[in-house]
C-alpha positions in Angstrom: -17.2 4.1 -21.9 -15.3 5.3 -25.0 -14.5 8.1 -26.8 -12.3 9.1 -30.3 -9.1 10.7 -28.4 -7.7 7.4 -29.4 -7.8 4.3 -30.8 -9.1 1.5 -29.0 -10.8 0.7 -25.5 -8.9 3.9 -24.5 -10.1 5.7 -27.6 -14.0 5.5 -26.6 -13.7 5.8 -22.8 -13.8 9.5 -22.6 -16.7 10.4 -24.8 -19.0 8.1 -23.7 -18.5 8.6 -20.4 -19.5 12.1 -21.1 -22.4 11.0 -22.9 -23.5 8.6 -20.2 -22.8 10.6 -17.1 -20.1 7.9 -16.6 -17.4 9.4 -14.2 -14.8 8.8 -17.0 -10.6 9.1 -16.4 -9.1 12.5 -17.4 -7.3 11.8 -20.0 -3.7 12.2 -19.2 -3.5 15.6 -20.9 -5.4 17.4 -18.2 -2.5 16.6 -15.8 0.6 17.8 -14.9 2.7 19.1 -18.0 6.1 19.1 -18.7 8.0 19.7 -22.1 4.5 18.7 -23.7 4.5 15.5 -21.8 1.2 15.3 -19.2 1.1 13.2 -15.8 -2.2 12.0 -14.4 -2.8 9.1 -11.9 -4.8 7.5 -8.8 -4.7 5.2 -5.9 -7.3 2.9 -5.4 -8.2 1.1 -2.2 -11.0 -1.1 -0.7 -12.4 -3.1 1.9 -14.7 -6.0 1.3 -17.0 -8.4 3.5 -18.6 -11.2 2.3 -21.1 -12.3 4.2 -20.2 -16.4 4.2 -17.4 -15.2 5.9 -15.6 -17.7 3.7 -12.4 -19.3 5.4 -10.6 -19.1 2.0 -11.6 -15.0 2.2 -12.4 -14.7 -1.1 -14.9 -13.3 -3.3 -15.4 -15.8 -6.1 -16.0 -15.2 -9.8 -14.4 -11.8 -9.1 -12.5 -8.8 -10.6 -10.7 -7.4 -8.5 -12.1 -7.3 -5.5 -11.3 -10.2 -4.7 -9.9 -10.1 -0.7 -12.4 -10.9 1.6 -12.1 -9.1 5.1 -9.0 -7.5 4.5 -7.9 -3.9 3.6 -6.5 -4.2 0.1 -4.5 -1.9 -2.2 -6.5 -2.7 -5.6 -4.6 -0.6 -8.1 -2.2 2.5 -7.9 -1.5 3.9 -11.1 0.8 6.4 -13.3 0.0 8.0 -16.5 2.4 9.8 -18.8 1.1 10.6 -22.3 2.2 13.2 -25.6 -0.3 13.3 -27.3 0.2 12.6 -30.7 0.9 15.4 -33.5 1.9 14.0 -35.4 3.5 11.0 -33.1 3.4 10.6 -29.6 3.3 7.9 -26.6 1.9 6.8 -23.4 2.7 5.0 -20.6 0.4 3.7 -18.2 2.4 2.2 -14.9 0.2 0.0 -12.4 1.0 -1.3 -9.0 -1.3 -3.4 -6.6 -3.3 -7.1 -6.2 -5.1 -6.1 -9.4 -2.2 -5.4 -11.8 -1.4 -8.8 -11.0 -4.2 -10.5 -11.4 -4.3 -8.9 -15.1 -0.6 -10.4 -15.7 -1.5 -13.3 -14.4 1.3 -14.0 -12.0 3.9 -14.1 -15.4 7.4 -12.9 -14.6 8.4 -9.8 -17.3 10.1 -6.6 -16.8 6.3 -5.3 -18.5 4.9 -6.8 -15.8 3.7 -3.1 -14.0 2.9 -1.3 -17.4 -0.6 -1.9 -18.4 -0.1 0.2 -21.4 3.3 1.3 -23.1 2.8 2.2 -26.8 3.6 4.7 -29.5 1.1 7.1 -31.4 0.9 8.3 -34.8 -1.0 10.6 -37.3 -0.4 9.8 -40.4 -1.8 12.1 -43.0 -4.3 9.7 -44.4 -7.6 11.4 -45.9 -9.3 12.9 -42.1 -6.4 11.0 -40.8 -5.2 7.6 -39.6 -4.4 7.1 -36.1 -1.8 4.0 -35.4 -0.9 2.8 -32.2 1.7 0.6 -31.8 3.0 -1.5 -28.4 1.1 -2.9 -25.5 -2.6 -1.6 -24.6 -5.8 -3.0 -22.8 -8.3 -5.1 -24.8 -11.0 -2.9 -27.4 -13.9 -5.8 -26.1 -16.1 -4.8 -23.6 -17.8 -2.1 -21.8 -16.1 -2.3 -18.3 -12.4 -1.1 -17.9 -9.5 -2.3 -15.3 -9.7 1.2 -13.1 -12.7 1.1 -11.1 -12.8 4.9 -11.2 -14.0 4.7 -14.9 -16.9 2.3 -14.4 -20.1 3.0 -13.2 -20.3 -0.2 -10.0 -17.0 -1.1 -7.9 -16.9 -4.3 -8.4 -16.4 -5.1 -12.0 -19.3 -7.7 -14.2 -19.0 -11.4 -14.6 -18.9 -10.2 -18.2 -15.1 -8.3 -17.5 -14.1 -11.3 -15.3 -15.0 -14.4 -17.5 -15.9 -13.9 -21.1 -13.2 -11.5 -22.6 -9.5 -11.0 -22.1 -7.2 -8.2 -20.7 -4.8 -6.6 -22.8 -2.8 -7.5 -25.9 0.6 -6.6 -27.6 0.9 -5.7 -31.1 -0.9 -3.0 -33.4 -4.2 -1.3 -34.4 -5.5 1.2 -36.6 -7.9 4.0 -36.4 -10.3 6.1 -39.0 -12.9 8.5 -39.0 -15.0 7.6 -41.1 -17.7 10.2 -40.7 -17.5 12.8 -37.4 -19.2 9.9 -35.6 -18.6 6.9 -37.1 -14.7 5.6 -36.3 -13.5 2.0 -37.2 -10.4 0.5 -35.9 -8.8 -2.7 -37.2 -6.4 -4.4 -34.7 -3.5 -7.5 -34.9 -2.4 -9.1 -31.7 -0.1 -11.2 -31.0 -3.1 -13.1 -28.6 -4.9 -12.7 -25.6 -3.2 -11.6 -22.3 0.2 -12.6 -23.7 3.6 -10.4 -24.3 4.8 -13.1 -27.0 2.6 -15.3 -28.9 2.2 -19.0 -28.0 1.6 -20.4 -31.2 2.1 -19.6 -34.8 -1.5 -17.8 -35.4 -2.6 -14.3 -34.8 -4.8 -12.4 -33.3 -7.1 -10.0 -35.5 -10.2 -7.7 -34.6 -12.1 -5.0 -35.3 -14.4 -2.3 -33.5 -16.6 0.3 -34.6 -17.6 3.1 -32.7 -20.9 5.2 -33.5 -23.0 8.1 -32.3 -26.1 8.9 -34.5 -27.3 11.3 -31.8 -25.9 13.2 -28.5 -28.1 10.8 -26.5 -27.3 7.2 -27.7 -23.5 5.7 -28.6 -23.1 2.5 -30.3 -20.0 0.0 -30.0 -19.3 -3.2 -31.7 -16.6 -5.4 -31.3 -14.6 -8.8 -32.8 -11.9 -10.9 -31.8 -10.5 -14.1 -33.4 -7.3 -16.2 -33.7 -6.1 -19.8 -32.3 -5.4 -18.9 -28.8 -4.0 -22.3 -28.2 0.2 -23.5 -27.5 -0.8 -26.8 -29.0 -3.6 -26.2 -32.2 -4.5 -29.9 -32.7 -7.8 -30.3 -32.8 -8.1 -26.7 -31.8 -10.2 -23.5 -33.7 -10.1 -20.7 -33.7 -11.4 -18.7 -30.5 -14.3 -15.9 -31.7 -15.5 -12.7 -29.5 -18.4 -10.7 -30.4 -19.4 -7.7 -27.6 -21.5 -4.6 -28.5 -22.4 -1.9 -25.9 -25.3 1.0 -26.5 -25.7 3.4 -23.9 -28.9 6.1 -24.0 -28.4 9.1 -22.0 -32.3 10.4 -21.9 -31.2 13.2 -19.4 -27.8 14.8 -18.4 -28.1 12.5 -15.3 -29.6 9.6 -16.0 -28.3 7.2 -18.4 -28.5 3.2 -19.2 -26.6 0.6 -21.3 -27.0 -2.8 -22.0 -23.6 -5.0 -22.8 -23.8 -8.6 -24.3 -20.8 -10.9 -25.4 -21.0 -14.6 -27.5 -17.7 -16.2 -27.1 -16.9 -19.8 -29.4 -13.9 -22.2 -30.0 -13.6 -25.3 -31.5 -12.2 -27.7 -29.3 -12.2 -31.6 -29.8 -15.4 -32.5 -28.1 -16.5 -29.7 -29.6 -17.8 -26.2 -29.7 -17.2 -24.5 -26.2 -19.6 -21.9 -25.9 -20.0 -18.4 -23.7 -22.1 -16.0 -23.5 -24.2 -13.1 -21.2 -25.8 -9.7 -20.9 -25.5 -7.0 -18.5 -28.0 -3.9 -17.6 -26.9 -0.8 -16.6 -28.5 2.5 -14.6 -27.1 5.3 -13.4 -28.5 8.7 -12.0 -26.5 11.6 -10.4 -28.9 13.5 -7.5 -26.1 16.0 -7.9 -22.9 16.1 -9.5 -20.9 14.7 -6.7 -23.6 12.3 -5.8 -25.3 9.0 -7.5 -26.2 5.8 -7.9 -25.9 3.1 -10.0 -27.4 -0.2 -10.5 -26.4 -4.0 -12.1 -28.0 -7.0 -13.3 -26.6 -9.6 -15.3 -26.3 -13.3 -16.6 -23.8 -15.2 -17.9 -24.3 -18.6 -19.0 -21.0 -20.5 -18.9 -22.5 -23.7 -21.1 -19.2 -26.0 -21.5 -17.4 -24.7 -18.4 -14.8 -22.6 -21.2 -14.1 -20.1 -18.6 -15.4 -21.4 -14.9 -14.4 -25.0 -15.0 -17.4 -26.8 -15.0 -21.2 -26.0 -17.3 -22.7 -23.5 -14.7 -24.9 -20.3 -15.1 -24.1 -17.2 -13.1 -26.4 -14.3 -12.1 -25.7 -11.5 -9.9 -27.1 -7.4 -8.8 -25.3 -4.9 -7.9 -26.2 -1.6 -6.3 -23.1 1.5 -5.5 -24.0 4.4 -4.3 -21.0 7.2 -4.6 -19.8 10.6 -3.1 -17.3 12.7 -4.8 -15.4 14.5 -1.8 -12.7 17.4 -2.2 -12.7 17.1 -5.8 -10.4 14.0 -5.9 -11.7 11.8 -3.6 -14.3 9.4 -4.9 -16.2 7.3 -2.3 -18.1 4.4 -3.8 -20.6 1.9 -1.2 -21.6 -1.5 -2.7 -23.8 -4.5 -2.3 -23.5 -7.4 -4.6 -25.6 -10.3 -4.6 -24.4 -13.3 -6.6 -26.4 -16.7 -7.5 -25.1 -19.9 -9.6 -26.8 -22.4 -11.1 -24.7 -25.0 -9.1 -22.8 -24.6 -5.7 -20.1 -22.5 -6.4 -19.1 -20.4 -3.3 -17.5 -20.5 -0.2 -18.6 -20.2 3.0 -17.0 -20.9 6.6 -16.8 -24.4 6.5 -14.9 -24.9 3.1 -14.8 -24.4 -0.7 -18.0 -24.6 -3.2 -20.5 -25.4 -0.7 -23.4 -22.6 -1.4 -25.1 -21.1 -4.5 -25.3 -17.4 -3.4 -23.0 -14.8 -2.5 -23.6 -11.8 -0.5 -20.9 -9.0 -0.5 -20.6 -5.6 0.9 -17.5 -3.2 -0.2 -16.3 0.3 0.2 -13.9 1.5 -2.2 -12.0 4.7 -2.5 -10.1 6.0 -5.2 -7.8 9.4 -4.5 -6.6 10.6 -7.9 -3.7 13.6 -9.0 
């Protein structure tokens, strides 16, 4: 998942993906340079059956592969980063049905940057790291390109108990070679301005007390609410370890506990997801899914429901840019929740087949 080139989600993704054999991004700086400025990027495309051949042809409770039985551009994006020394930037410009799911359909000129935001070093004991602008959300294991998970298809986990991205600023020390802590203040969750009066704070830490197991914790918590009354505060917690017991096989477990106090009462989320993954070679592997998520008061699926699903993806690293990723998903709900033929939330299981590719430069 992460690692300590920078603060944030982005700041852990690219050590522990080395320590979990996790195909993580390049970081932009291994790209193309010019005046000290690097250029990195990919195109990501899939096609996806479900087996319900659902007449609304759509994968429910999904992120982002969402288009059922139809060829879809997920996510083509563009990376420009200076790294920062002692300030720098980066850029990160998406395009396709997944960069607008994360927006949500709002109408901005920020709409196609997932991340625009400004670095610094300031000379602060081993040194502060401040990042200031837009950036994806610190919670969670998963990530919005597919190419930097282990499955595909991303977990109930991504999709339904944390948020996207945020605007405003965070803060990043080393405070020993392997323990980092970041604070952060958002203006709110998956918003360019705030809807209310309160903010958004958090905090992560990021730990690796051996070369075989990393450690991240997470917290988020403001009123996420236009109108407060009656309304608490929203509260995240997520924490991630990931044991690497040979260079190619490596597991981690992610959990989240979401609350807010609402009028009726306490709204409630919460799950766990299990991870494997072993590379046969390094251009071949496998990796497995299982998770829960137990959706109590209906906070982020509507209605009080449990959800359950298994994944298996099998991937092929061709030509040295081409990944290849095969998947099966099998999805079950406490309630009927899916679609089949003959209309909308008729059956409690969902079977799903996908081939992704993602080409990246």
């Amino acid at each position: 998942m992460k690692s300590l080139w920078k603060a944030g989600k982005c700041t852990s993704l690219l050590l522990l993906g080395v320590l979990a054999g996790k195909p993580a991004a390049a970081p932009a700086q291994d790209g193309e340079q010019s005046g000290g400025v690097a250029m990195s990027g990919f195109v990501d495309f899939y096609f996806s059956k479900n087996l319900a051949r659902p007449a609304s042809h759509a994968n429910k409770f999904r992120n982002f592969d969402v288009t059922e039985n139809q060829f879809d551009l997920a996510l083509a994006e563009i990376v420009f980063q200076k790294t920062a020394a002692p300030v720098g930037f980066r850029i990160d410009a998406d395009f396709g049905s997944a960069n607008d799911m994360v927006q949500g359909g709002t109408q901005s000129t920020l709409n196609n940057l997932q991340q625009a935001y400004l670095s610094a070093v300031l000379p602060v004991g081993a040194g502060l790291s401040v990042d200031v602008g837009k950036f994806v959300t610190h919670m969670g294991y998963e990530v919005i390109e597919s190419r930097d998970n282990w499955n595909y298809s991303r977990s109930l986990l991504f999709a339904l108990a944390i948020p996207y991205y945020h605007v405003g600023i965070r803060a990043a020390y080393p405070v020993l070679s392997n323990l980092t802590v970041t604070g952060y203040l958002y203006n709110g969750w998956n918003n360019l301005r705030d809807n209310n009066d309160a903010k958004t704070v958090g905090a992560s830490l990021f730990a690796s007390p051996t070369d075989r197991i990393s450690l991240i914790a997470g917290w988020l918590g403001g009123n996420e609410q236009v109108d407060s009354t009656g309304v608490g505060a929203r509260h995240v917690f997520d924490a991630t370890v990931i044991f690497r017991p040979t260079d190619n096989l490596a597991f981690a477990v992610n959990g989240s506990y979401g609350t807010e106090t609402q009028p009726t009462g306490n709204a409630t989320w919460k799950g766990i997801a299990l991870y494997a993954r072993y590379l046969f070679t390094g251009t071949t592997g496998i990796a497995l899914r299982a998770e829960v998520y137990d959706d109590a008061d209906g906070f982020s699926t509507g209605i009080p429901r449990q959800l359950r699903e298994v994944t298996a993806t099998l991937e092929q690293t061709l030509f040295a840019h081409l990944l290849v990723r095969a998947e099966y998903r099998h999805d079950w709900s406490s309630v009927e929740a899916f679609d089949d033929r003959h209309g909308v939330d008729l059956q409690r299981v969902q079977d799903t087949f996908a081939i992704g590719t993602v080409i990246t430069f």
